[in-house]
N, C-alpha and C positions, 0 to 999 in steps of 0.2 A: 681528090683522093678520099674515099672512104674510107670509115673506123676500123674494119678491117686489113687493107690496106698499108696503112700508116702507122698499124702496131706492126705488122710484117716485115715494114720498113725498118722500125726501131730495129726490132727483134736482130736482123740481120746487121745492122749496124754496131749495136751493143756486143753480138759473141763477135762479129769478125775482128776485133779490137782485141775479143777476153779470151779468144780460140790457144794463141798459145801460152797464154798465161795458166788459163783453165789446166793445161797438160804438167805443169810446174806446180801446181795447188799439192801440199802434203795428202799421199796416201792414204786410204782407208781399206784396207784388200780385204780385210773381214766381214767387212760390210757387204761388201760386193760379193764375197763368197755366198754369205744369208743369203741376199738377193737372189743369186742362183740354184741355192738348195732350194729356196722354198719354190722358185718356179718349173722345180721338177726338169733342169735339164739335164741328157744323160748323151748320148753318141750317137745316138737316132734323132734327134730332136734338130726341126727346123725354129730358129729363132728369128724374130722382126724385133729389133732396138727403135724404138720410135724416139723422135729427139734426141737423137743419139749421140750430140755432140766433138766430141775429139777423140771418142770411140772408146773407152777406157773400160765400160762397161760388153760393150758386143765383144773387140779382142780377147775380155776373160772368158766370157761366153764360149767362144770359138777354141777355148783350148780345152772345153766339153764336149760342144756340140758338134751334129754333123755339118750344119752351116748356118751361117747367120750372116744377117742381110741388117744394114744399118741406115737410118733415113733422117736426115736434118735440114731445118728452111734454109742452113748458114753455110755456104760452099764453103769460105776458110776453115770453118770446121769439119766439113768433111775433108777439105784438103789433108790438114792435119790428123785424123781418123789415119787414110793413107799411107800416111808418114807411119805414124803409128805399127800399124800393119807391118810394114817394112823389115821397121827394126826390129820386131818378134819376128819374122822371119811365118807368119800365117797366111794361107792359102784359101783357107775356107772361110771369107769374107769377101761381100759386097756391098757397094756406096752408093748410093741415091741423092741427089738434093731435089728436095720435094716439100710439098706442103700434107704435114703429117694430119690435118681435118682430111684430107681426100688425097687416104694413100693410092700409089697406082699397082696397086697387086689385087689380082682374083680374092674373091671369097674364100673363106674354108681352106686358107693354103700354108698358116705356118702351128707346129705344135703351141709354142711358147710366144707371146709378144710382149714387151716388158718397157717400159720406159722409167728414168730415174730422173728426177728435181728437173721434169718440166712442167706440170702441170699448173702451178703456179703463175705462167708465162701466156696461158692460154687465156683470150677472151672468152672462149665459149670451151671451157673443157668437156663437157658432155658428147660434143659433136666428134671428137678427138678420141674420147673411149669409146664411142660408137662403133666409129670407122675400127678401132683396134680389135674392138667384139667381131665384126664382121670379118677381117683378113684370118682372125685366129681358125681354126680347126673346131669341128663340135669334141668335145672334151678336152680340148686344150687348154692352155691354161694364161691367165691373162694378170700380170704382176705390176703395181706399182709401188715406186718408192717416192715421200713428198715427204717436208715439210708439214707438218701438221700442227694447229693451234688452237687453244681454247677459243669459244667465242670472243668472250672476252678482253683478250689482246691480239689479236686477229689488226681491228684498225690501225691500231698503235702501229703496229710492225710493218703493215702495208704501207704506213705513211713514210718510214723511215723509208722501205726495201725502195721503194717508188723512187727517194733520191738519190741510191746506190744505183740502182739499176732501172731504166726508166722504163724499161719492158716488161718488168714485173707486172702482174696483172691483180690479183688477189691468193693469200693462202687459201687454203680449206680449214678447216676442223675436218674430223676423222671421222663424225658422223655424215658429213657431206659426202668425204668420200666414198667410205661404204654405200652409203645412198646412190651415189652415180653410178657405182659399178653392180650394182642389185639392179639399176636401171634398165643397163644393158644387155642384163639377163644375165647375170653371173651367179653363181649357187657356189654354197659350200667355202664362204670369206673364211680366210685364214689371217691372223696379224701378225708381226714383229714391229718392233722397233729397237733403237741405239739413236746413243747422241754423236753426232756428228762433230768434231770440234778443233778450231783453229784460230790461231791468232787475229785479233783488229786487222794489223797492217799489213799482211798476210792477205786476207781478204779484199780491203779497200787496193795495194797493189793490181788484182785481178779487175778491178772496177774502174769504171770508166765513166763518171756520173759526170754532170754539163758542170760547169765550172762555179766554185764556191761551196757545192753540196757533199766533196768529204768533205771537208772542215765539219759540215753541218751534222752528219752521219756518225763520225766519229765523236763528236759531243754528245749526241742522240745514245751512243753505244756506252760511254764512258757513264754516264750519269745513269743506266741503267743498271749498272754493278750493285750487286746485292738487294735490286730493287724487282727487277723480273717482270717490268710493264711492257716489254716486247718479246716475254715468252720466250728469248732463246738465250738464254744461263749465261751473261754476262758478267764475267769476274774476272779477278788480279789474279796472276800467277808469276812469280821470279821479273815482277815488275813489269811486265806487257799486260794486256786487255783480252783476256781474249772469252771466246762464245762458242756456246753448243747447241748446233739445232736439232732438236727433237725430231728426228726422223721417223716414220712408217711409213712399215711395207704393207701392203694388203692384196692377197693373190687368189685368185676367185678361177672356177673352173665355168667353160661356155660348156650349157647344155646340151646333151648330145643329140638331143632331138629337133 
């Protein structure tokens, strides 16, 4: 099995475990609203959710847009997506499980593509926004939201994120980002950000890491209160642990030419 391969394997194995947990994780609707303002969708607008997980982001999408198409390596999570679907009672959604490096849709075919806290998970994230540059439309519009970290505590956090979750692959910094998506030939970068933020045990519940490593994560996170060596605002509140990750959007228009 190839390096490839074998994180695919993870990958799958890790959300099929966190799929309905991930759907239980506390709300963020305003979040997701930004996400949407800024990637300009309105009633006309074809969406592609890449890594789309248990759908939370395409469903909102969908009660804008004219249709939106959702694609993830993880069938239980699309399963769950589905379910999803369901119980908002939305019609103007479709599911995929696919490998989001080589989507299987035409060039030039959706207004909007947008993906949210994958990209971290990606070996080769570059090939991933490529493909996303390509399926988009010339002036479309192409949105991420990540995770994002100074250079400098970047390792720290990889090392922790790696025992929580062993599909994690690397954060970015924000200048990376933008650098990838200028890559692909995106013009006219726009930013937001907000912190994201929820309890320790909250979190480690949704996790599924090999055995002995919360124990180890959760020290890793405790001992970071008030210290900020893993960059995502680890502090006491009403006596729980809890952390805020620094999230960015950055949503770039594909050239019309």
């Amino acid at each position: 099995m190839n390096k490839a391969d074998e994180h695919a394997r993870e990958v799958v194995e890790q959300f099929s475990q966190q799929a309905v947990y991930f759907a239980k994780l506390p709300g963020h609707e305003e979040a997701t609203e930004l996400l949407l303002h800024m990637a300009g969708i309105t009633a006309t607008t074809g969406v592609l959710d890449v890594a789309c997980g248990a759908g939370a982001v395409a469903c909102a999408a969908a009660r804008l847009a004219r249709q939106v198409t959702g694609i993830d390596l993880t069938p239980a999570m699309i399963q769950r997506a589905a379910v999803f679907q369901g119980e908002l009672g939305l019609t103007n959604l479709a599911w995929h499980v696919g490998d989001v490096a080589r989507l299987p849709f035409p060039a030039d075919q959706f207004d909007v593509v947008l993906t949210r806290y994958s990209l971290h998970h990606f070996l080769q994230p570059a090939e991933v926004l490529a493909e996303m540059a390509r399926v988009c439309k010339p002036a479309g519009h192409i949105a991420v939201a990540d995770l994002v970290l100074p250079a400098e505590k970047g390792p720290a956090y990889d090392q922790m994120e790696r025992l929580r979750d062993p599909s994690h692959v690397r954060v970015l910094t924000e200048a990376e980002l933008r650098g990838l998506l200028a890559e692909v030939g995106l013009v006219d970068l726009r930013r937001a950000g907000y912190l994201f933020e929820l309890e320790l045990e909250a979190l480690l519940q949704a996790s599924f890491p090999r055995p002995g490593d919360a124990d180890r994560v959760r020290e890793l996170i405790e001992a970071d209160v008030g210290v900020d060596k893993l960059g995502i605002g680890a502090h006491r509140r009403g006596g729980t642990v809890r952390i805020a990750y620094p999230i960015t959007i950055v949503v770039g228009t594909k050239r019309a030419d």
